[in-house]
N, C-alpha and C positions, 0 to 999 in steps of 0.2 A: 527535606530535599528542596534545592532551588529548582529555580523557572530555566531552563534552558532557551535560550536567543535561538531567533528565526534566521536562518541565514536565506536570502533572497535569491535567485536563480534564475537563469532565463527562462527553464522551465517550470519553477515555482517554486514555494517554499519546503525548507526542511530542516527539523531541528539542528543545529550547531553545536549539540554539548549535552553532556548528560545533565537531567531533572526534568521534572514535567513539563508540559507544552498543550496550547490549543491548538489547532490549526482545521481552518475548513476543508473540506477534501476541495474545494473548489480553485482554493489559494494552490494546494498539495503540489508538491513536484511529481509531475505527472510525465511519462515515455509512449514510445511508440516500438511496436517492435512486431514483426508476422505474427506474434500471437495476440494481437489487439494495443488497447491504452492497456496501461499501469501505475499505480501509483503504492509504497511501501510505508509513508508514514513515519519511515526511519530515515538517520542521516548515516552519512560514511563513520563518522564515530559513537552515534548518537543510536545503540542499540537495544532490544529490550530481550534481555535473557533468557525467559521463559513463553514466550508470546510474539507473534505473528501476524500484526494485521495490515492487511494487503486489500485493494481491490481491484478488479480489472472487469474492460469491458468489452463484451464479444459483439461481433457486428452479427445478425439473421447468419445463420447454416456456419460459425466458426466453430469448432471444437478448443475443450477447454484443454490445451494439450502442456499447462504448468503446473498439474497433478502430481505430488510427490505423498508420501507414505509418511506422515508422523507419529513420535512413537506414547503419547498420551492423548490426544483428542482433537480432531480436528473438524471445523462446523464451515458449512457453507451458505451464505445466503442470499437468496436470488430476489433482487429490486423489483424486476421489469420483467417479462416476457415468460419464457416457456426452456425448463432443461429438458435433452432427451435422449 
C-alpha cells in the first residue's frame, strides 16, 4: 500500500487518499462544535473500514454526549483529568 498525501486546511491536516499516513494530532484537522474540540484522523474519502479513531476534548463539568453503541469493541482512554 502507498503513502497517502496530506491535504493542508485551515483547520489542519488530513489525509487526501487512500494508504497509510503519519500525522501529529497537533498538525490534525481539528473542529469545534458544543460538544468540545474534535479531531477523526480520517479524510472525506480517506476512510478506515474497520476502525475508528477519534479524539476529543472536554472542557472541567462537559459531558461526553458523542457516545454511540459499537458492535465489536470499543476502548476509551483518558489523557488528563478525571471521568465521572
Amino acid at each position: 500500500m502507498s503513502e497517502a498525501p496530506l491535504e493542508r486546511t485551515e483547520t489542519g491536516a488530513r489525509p487526501a487518499g487512500e494508504g497509510w499516513f503519519v500525522l501529529n494530532v497537533r498538525d490534525a484537522q481539528w473542529f469545534e462544535s458544543e460538544l468540545g474540540f474534535y479531531t477523526q484522523f480520517e479524510g472525506e474519502t480517506a476512510r478506515f473500514p474497520e476502525l475508528g479513531i477519534g479524539l476529543g476534548i472536554l472542557r472541567p463539568g462537559e459531558p461526553s454526549a458523542m457516545y454511540h453503541g459499537e458492535d465489536a469493541q470499543e476502548d476509551f482512554l483518558v489523557l488528563s483529568g478525571a471521568c465521572s
